[in-house]
C-alpha positions as CSV (number, residue, x, y, z in Angstrom):
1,X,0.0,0.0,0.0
2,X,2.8,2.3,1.1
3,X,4.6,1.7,-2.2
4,X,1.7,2.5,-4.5
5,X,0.6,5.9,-2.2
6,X,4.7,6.5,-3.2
7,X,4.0,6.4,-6.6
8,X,0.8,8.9,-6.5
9,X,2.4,11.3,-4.5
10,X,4.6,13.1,-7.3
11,X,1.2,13.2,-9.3
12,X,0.0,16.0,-6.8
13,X,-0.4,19.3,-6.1
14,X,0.5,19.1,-2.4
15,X,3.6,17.8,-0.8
16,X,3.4,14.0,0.1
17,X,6.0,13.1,2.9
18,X,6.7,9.5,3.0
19,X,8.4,8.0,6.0
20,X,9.3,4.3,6.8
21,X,10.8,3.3,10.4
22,X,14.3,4.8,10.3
23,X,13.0,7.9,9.4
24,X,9.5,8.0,12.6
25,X,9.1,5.2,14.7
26,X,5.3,5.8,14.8
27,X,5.2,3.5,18.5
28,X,6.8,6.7,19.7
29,X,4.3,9.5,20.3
30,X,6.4,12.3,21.6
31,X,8.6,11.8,17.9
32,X,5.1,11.5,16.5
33,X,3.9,14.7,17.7
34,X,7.1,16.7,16.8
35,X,7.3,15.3,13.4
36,X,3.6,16.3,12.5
37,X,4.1,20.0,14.1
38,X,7.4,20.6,12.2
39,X,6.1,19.1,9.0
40,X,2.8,20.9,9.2
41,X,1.0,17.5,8.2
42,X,-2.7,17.7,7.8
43,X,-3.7,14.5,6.5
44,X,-1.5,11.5,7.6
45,X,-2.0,7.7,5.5
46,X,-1.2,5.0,7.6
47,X,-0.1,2.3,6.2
48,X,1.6,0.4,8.8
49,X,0.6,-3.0,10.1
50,X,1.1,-6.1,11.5
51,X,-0.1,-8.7,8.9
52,X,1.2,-12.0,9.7
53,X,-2.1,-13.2,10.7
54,X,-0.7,-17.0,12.0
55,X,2.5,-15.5,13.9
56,X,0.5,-12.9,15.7
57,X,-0.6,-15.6,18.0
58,X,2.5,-15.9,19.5
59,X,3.5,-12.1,18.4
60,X,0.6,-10.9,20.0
61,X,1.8,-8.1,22.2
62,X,4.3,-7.0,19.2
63,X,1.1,-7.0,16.8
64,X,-1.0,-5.0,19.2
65,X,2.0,-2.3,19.7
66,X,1.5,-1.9,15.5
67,X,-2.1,-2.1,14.8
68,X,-3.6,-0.9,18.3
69,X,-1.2,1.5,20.2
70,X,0.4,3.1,17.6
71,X,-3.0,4.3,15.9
72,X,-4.3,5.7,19.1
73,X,-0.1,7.6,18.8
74,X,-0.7,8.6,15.6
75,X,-4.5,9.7,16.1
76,X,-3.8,12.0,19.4
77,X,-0.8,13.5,17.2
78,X,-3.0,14.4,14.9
79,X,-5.6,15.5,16.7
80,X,-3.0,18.0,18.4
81,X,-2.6,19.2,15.1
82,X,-6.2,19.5,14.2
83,X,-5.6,17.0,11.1
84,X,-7.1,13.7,9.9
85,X,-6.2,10.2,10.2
86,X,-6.6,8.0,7.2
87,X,-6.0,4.5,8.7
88,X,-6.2,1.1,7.0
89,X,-8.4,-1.4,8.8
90,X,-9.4,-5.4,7.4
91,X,-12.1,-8.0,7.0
92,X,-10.8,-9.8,10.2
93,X,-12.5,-7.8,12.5
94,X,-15.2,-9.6,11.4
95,X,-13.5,-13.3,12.0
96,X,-16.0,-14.9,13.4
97,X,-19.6,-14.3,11.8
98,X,-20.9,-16.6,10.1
99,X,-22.2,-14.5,6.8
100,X,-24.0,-15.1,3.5
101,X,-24.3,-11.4,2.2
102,X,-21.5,-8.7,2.2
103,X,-20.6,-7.3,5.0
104,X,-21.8,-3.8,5.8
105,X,-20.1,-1.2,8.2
106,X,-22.8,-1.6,10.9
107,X,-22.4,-5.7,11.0
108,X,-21.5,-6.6,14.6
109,X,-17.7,-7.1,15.1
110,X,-16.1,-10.6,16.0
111,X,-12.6,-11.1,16.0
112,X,-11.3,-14.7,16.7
113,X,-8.0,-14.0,16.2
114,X,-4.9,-11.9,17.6
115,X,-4.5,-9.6,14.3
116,X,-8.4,-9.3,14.1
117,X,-8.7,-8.5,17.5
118,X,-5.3,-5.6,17.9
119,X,-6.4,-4.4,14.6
120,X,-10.2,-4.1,15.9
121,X,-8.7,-2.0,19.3
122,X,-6.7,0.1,17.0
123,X,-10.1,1.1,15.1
124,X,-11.2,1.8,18.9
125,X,-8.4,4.1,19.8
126,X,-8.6,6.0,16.4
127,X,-12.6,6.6,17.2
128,X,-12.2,7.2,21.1
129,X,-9.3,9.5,20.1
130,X,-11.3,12.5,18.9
131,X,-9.5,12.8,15.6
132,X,-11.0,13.6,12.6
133,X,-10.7,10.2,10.7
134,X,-10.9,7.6,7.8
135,X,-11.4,4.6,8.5
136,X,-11.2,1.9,5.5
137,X,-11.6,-1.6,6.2
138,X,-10.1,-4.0,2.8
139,X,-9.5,-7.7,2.3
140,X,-7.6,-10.2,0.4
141,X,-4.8,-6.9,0.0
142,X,-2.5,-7.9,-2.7
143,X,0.2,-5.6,-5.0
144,X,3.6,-6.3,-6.5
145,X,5.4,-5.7,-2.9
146,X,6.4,-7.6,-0.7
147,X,4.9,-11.4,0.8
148,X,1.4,-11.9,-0.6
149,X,-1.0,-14.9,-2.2
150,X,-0.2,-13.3,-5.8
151,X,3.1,-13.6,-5.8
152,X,3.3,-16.9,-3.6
153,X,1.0,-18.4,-6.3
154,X,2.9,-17.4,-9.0
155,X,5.4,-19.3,-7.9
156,X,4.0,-22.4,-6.8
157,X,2.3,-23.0,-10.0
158,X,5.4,-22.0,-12.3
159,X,6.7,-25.5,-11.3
160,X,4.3,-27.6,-8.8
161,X,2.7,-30.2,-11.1
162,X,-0.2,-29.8,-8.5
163,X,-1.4,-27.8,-5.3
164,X,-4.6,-27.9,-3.6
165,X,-5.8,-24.1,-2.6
166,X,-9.3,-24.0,0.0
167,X,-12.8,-23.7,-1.4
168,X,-14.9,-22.8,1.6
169,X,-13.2,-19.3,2.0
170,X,-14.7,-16.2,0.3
171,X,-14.2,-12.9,-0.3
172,X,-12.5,-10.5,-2.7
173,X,-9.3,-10.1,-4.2
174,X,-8.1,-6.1,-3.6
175,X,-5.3,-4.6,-5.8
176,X,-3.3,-2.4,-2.7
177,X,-2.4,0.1,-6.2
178,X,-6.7,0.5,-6.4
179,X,-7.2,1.2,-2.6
180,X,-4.4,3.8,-2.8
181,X,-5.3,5.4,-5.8
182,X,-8.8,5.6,-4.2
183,X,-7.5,7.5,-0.9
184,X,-5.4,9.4,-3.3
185,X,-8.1,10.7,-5.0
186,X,-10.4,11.6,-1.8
187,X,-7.6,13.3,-0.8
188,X,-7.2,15.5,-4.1
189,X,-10.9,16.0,-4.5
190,X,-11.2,17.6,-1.1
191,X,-13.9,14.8,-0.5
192,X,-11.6,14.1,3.5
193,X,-13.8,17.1,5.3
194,X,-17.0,15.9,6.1
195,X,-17.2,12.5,5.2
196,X,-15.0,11.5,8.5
197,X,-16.4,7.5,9.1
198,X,-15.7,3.8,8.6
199,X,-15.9,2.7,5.3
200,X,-15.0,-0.3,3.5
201,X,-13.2,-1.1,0.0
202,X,-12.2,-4.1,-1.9
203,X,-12.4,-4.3,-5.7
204,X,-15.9,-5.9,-7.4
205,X,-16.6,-9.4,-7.6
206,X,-16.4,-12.1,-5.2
207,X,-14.5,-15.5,-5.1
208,X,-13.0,-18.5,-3.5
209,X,-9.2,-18.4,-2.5
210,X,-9.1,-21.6,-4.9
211,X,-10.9,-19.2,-7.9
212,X,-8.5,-16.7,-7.4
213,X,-5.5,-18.8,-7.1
214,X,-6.8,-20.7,-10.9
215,X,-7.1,-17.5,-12.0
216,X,-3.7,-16.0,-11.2
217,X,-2.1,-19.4,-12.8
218,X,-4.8,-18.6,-16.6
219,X,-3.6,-15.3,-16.1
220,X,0.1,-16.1,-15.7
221,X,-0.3,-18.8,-18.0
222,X,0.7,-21.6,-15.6
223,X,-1.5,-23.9,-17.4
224,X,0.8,-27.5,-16.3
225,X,-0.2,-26.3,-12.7
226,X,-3.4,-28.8,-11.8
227,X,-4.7,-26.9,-8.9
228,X,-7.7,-28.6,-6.8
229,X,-9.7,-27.0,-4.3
230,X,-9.7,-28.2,-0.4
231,X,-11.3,-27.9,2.9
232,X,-9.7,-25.4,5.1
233,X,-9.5,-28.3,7.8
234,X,-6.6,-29.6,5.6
235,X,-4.3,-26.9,6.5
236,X,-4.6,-26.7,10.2
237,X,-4.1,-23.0,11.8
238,X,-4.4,-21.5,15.1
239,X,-6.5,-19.0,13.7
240,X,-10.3,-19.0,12.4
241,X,-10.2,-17.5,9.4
242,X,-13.2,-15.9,8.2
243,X,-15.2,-18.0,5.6
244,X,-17.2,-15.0,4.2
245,X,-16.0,-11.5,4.6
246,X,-17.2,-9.9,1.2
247,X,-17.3,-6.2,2.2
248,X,-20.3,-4.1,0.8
249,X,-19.0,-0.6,-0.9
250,X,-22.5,0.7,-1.1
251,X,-21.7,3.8,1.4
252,X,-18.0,4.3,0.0
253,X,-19.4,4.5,-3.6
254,X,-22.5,6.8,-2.7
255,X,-19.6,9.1,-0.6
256,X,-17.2,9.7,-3.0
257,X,-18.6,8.5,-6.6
258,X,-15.2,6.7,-7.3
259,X,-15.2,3.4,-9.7
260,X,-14.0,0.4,-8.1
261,X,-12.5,-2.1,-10.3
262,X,-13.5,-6.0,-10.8
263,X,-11.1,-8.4,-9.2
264,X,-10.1,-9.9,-12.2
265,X,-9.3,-6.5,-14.2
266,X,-7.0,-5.7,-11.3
267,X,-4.9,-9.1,-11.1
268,X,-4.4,-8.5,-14.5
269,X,-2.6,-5.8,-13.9
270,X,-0.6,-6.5,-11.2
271,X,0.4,-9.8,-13.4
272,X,1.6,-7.5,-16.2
273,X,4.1,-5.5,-13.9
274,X,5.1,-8.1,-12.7
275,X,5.9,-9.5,-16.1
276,X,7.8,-6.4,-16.9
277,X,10.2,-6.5,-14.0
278,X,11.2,-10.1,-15.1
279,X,8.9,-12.7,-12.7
280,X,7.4,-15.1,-14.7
C-alpha cells in the first residue's frame, strides 16, 4: 500500500511526505507529535501494520503495539494538530460471523484471532481519540510488494505439477495500487472534510481463495499447474479465518462517486508489472 501511495504522491499538487521506520518510529508518540508540528502534516495515510495473521498468535503483544497503540499515537498527534487520520483497517474484524451477504459497516464485530482482534482495538483508539478520521476496512490486500497470495501463487504453480488451494473461504481479491489510488483521489478531490467515518473497500466481484488462485495461474499462464480446491480443515491453523467476509462498498461508492475495479481486471494488472520486471 505504502509503495503504491509513493508512486501517486509526485502526481500532486501538495507535498506527500513519506516515512518508513528509520525515518518515525510511529510507537513513539512524543517523535510522533514533533514530526507532524514541524512538518505541518494535515492528513496522515497509515499504512503500517502487522499482517502475519498465524504468527501474531505468539507475536501478540508485538502485533498490538503496530495495529492498536500506535494508531491511538498517531491519532492523538494528529488530533493536536487538528488533522485527519486516514488509517487502514481489514475483514478480520469480522472473524468470526458466520455471513452469506457482504458485509456492511454496521455488521456486529467478531474477531477470533490476535490480528483481528489488535487491529479491531486500534479502530477503537482511532474513534475514542477524537480525531477527525478515515477509517477503510479491505480484504484479500495484494500488490507487486512484498509477501502476498499473488506472488506466492505465481510461484508455486510455475513448477508444482499440483497444489490444492481452499474452497470454503470467500471474499474478494483487492489490488493495494486500487485502494491507494482511491484515498489518493479523496484526498485531491477535497472529499476528507465531512465524510470522516468507517468505510470499506475491496475491488468488485467475489471469489474463492481456490478461484482466485486458478485465476492467477490462466492469467500467468501456468497452465501444467493442476490446482484442486480443499477444505480449510486440511491446512490446520491457530487462527479462524473468516469463511465470508465480502465487504459491501455501497456507502464508500454513494460518498465519494469513485469506480471500483472488478477483481479480475486488477490481477491483471498486477500480473503485467510483474511480467515487466522479469517474474514469470
Amino acid at each position: 500500500m505504502g509503495r503504491h501511495m509513493r508512486l501517486l504522491g509526485p502526481q500532486s499538487r501538495h507535498q506527500y511526505l513519506f516515512t518508513d521506520v528509520e525515518d518515525l518510529d510511529i510507537t513513539d508518540p512524543v517523535a510522533l507529535t514533533k514530526y507532524v508540528r514541524e512538518h505541518h502534516v494535515e492528513t496522515l495515510v497509515n499504512c503500517a501494520a502487522y499482517t502475519n495473521v498465524d504468527k501474531a498468535e505468539e507475536e501478540e503483544p508485538v502485533a498490538d503495539k503496530l495495529n492498536h497503540l500506535a494508531v491511538g499515537y498517531l491519532a492523538e498527534a494528529m488530533k493536536a494538530v487538528g488533522g485527519t487520520l486516514i488509517h487502514i483497517s481489514t475483514d478480520y474484524v469480522f472473524g468470526g460471523n458466520r455471513n452469506n451477504a457482504p458485509c456492511t459497516e454496521e455488521e456486529p464485530v467478531n474477531p477470533t484471532g490476535a490480528y483481528g482482534r489488535t487491529k479491531l482495538l486500534g479502530e477503537e483508539a482511532l474513534l475514542q481519540s477524537g480525531c477527525r478520521y478515515l477509517i477503510f476496512r479491505t480484504a484479500w490486500l495484494y500488490s507487486e510488494y512484498g509477501k502476498n497470495f499473488v506472488k506466492t501463487m505465481l510461484a508455486l504453480t510455475s513448477d508444482r505439477p499440483e497444489l490444492k488451494v481452499v474452497f470454503d473461504q470467500v471474499g474478494t481479491p483487492t489490488y493495494a495500487g486500487d485502494l491507494a489510488r482511491a484515498i489518493f483521489s479523496i484526498i485531491e478531490n477535497g472529499a476528507v472534510a465531512g465524510n470522516e467515518g468507517v468505510y470499506h473497500y475491496s475491488n468488485e466481484g467475489v471469489c474463492s481463495w481456490f478461484d482466485f488462485a486458478k485465476e492467477i495461474a490462466r492469467q500467468a499462464g501456468h497452465t501444467a499447474c493442476n490446482i484442486q480446491p480443499c477444505h480449510s480443515n486440511e491446512f490446520p491453523s491457530k487462527v479462524i479465518r473468516p469463511a465470508y467476509s465480502v465487504l459491501d462498498k455501497t456507502k464508500f461508492k454513494q460518498t465519494f462517486r469513485l469506480d471500483v475495479p472488478y477483481w479480475t481486471d486488477s490481477l491483471s494488472r498486477c500480473i503485467q508489472h510483474l511480467k515487466q520486471d522479469g517474474l514469470r
